[in-house]
C-alpha positions as CSV (number, residue, x, y, z in Angstrom):
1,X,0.0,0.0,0.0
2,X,1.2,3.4,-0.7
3,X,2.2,6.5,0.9
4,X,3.5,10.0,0.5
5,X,6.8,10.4,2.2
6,X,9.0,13.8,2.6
7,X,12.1,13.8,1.0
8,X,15.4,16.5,1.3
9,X,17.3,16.0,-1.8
10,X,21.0,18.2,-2.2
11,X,20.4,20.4,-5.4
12,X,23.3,22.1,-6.6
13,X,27.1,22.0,-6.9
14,X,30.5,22.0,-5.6
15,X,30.2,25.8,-4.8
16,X,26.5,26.3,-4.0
17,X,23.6,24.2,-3.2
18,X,21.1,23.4,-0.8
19,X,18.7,20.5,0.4
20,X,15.1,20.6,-1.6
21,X,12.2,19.4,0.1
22,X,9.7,16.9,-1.9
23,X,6.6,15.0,-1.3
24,X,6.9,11.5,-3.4
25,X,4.9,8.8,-3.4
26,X,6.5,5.7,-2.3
27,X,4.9,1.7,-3.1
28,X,5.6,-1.1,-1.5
29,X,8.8,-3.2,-2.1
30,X,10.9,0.1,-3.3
31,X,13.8,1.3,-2.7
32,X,15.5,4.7,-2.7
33,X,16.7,4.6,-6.2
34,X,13.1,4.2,-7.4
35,X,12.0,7.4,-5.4
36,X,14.7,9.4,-7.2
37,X,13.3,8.7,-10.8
38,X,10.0,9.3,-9.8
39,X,11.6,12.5,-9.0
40,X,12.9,13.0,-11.7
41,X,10.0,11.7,-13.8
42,X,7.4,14.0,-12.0
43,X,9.0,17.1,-10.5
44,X,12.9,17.9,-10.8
45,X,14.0,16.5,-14.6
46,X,16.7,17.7,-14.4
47,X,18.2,15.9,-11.2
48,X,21.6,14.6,-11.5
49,X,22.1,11.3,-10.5
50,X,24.5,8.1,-11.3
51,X,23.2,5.0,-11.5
52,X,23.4,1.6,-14.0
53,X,22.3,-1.7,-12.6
54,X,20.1,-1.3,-10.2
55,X,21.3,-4.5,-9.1
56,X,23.8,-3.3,-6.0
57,X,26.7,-4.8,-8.4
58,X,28.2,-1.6,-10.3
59,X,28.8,0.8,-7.5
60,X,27.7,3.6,-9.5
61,X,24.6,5.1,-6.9
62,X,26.6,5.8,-3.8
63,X,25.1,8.5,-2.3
64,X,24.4,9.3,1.8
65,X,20.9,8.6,2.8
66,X,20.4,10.3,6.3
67,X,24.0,10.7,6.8
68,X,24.9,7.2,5.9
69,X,27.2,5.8,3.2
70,X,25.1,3.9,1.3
71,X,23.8,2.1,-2.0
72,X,20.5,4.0,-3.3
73,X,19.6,1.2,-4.9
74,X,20.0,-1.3,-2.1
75,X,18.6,1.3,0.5
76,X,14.7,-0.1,0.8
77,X,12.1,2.1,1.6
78,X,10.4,0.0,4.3
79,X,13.4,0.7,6.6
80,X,12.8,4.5,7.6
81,X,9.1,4.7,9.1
82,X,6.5,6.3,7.2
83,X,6.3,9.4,8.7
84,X,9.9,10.1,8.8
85,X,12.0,12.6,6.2
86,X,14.4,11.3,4.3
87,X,17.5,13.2,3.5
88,X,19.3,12.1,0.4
89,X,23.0,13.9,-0.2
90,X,26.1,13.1,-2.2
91,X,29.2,11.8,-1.6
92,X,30.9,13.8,1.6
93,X,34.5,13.4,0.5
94,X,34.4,14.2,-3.2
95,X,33.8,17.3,-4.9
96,X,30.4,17.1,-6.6
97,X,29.9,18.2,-9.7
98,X,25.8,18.5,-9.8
99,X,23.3,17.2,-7.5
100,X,23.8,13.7,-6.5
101,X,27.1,13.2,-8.6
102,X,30.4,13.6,-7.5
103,X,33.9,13.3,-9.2
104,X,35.3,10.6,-7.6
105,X,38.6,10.4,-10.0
106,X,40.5,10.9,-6.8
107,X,39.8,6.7,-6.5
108,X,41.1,6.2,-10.4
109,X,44.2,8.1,-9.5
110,X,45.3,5.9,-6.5
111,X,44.2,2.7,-8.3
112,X,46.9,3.3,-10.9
113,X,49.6,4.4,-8.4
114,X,49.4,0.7,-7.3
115,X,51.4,-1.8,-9.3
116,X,49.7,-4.7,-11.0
117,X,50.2,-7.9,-10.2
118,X,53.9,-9.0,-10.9
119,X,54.5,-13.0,-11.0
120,X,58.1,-14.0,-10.9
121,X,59.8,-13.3,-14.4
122,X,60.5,-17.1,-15.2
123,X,56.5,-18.4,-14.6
124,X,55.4,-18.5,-17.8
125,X,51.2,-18.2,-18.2
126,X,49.7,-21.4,-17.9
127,X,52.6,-22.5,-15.1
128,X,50.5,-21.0,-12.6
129,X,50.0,-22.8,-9.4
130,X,48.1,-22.3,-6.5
131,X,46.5,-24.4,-3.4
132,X,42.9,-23.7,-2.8
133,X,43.7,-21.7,0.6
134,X,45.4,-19.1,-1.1
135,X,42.4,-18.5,-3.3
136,X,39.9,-18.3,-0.6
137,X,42.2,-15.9,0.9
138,X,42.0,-13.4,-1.5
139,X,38.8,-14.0,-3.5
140,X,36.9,-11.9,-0.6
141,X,38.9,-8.6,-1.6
142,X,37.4,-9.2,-5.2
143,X,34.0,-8.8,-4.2
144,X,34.9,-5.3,-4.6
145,X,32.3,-3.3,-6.7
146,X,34.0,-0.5,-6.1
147,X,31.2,1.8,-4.5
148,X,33.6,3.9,-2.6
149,X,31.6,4.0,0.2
150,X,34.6,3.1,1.8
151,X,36.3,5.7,0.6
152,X,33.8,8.2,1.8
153,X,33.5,7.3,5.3
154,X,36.9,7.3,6.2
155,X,37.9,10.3,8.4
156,X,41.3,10.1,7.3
157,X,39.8,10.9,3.6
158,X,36.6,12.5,4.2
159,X,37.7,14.7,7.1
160,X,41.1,15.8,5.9
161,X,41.7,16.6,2.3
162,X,45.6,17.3,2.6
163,X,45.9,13.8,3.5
164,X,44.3,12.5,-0.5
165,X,48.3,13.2,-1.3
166,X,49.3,10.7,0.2
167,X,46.6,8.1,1.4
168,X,45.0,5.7,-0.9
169,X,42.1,4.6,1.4
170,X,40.7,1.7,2.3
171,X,39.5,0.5,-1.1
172,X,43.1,0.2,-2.7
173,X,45.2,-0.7,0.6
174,X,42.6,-3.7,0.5
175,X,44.4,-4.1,-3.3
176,X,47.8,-4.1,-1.9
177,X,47.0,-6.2,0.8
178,X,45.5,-9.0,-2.0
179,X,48.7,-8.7,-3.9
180,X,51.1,-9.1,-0.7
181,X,49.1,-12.1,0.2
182,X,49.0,-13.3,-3.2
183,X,51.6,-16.2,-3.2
184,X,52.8,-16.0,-6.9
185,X,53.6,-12.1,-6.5
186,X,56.9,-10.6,-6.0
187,X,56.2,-7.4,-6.1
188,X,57.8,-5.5,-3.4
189,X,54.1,-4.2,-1.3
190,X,54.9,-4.3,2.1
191,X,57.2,-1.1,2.5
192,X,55.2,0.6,-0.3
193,X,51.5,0.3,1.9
194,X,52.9,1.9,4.5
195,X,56.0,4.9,2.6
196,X,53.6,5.2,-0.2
197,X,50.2,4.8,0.6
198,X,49.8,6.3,3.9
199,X,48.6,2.5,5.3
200,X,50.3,4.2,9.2
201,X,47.3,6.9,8.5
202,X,44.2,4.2,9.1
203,X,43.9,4.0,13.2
204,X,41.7,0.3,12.2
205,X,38.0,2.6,13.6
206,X,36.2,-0.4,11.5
207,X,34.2,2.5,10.0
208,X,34.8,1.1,5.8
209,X,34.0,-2.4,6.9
210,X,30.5,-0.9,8.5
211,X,29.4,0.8,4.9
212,X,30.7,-1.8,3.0
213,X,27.6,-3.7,0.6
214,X,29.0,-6.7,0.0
215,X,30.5,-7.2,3.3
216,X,33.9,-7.7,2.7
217,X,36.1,-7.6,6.0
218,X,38.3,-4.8,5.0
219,X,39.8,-3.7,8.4
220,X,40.3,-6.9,10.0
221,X,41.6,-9.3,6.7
222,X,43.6,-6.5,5.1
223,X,44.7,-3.8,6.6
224,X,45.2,-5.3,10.5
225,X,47.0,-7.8,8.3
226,X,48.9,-5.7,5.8
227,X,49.7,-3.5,9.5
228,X,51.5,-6.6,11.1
229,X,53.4,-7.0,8.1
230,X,54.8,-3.3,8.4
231,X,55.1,-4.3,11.9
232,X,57.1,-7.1,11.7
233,X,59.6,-6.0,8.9
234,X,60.5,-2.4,10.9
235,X,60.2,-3.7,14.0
236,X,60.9,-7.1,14.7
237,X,64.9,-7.1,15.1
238,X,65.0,-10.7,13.3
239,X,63.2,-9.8,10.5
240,X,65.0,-6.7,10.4
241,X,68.3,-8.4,9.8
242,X,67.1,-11.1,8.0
243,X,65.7,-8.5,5.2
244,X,69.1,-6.8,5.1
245,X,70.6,-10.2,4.4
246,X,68.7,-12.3,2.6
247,X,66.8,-8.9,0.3
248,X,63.7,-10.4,-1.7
């Protein structure tokens, strides 16, 4: 059965803006994405807004929904009570460009700072071998759909924007931390995650692994993880020594 529900939607740009009230009708079984077109459909056509599956698979509507990180299209309507306004914003830690959209090259930028996977120069393709706990290890971190809600929430991005420099975020730590585990890599990831990518920035608040859709453990199998690592090759006076005798 349907109701009207009240609606602030962010209307503007990276310079100016403001929140817009609405009144849209809402039917059962939707979610926040579906609210949106009828917006657009019925009073603002010319709300920006990015979006492609609809299936909570491409990443593509982040947005914040009452000051949460979050999915629009995996937000459902029958979670916020009838009666209650719904505020609908962009992306905190990324310039927006109009409305709903932001510019989230920021997240492009860092992914391509990161080098690729690097297997050792005599594997040839087809000579790769790998036991099935090595897999599982890793095949979490693809479940990425790269939403960015990670991104977003964490303070070290979203709060300071001198730190974008030199922090990669969550999302692509979580990449470096599948390549060091990766055991046909000998890429050099450990020193780099923590002199390169800022991995010493992330104080482990849990806050990405909280917003993430797919529910991929990003604090506690990566970067805790990719942390000890740093740990153990600065710190730990064996592995210290070892390193500088027997270099990788």
């Amino acid at each position: 059965m349907g109701y009207d529900a009240k609606f602030k939607v962010w209307r503007g740009d990276d310079e100016k803006g403001e929140l817009r009230d609405f009144t849209v009708e809402v039917n059962e079984g939707e979610v926040v994405l579906d609210i949106i077109h009828r917006l657009q459909a019925t009073q603002a056509p010319d709300l920006a807004v990015r979006w492609n599956c609809k299936a909570g698979k491409c990443g593509s509507c982040s947005a914040e929904i009452n000051g949460k990180p979050r999915l629009l299209c995996m937000t459902r309507m029958s979670v916020f009570e009838e009666g209650e306004t719904v505020t609908v914003t962009p992306l905190r830690a990324f310039p927006v460009i109009r409305d709903l959209v932001t510019d989230v090259s920021y997240n492009y930028e860092k992914a391509r700072e990161i080098p690729s996977f690097t297997p050792h120069e005599n594997l040839e393709p087809g000579e790769y071998r790998m036991q099935q706990v090595d897999v599982e290890r890793s095949q979490e971190f693809r479940k990425c759909i790269e939403c960015f809600l990670c991104q977003n929430t964490c303070h070290v991005v979203r709060d300071h924007e001198d730190n974008k420099k030199s922090f990669a975020g969550p999302r692509f730590l979580m990449r470096i931390a599948e390549l060091e585990m990766h055991p046909l890599d000998v890429g050099e990831r450990t020193d780099a995650a923590q002199d390169e990518h800022g991995l010493g920035y992330c104080n482990i608040t849990k806050c990405c692994t909280e917003v993430c859709p797919e529910g991929i453990k990003i604090t506690d199998n990566a970067l805790i993880p990719m942390k000890e690592r740093v740990a153990d090759r600065k710190y730990d006076p064996l592995v210290w020594l070892g390193n500088k005798l027997f270099r990788r």
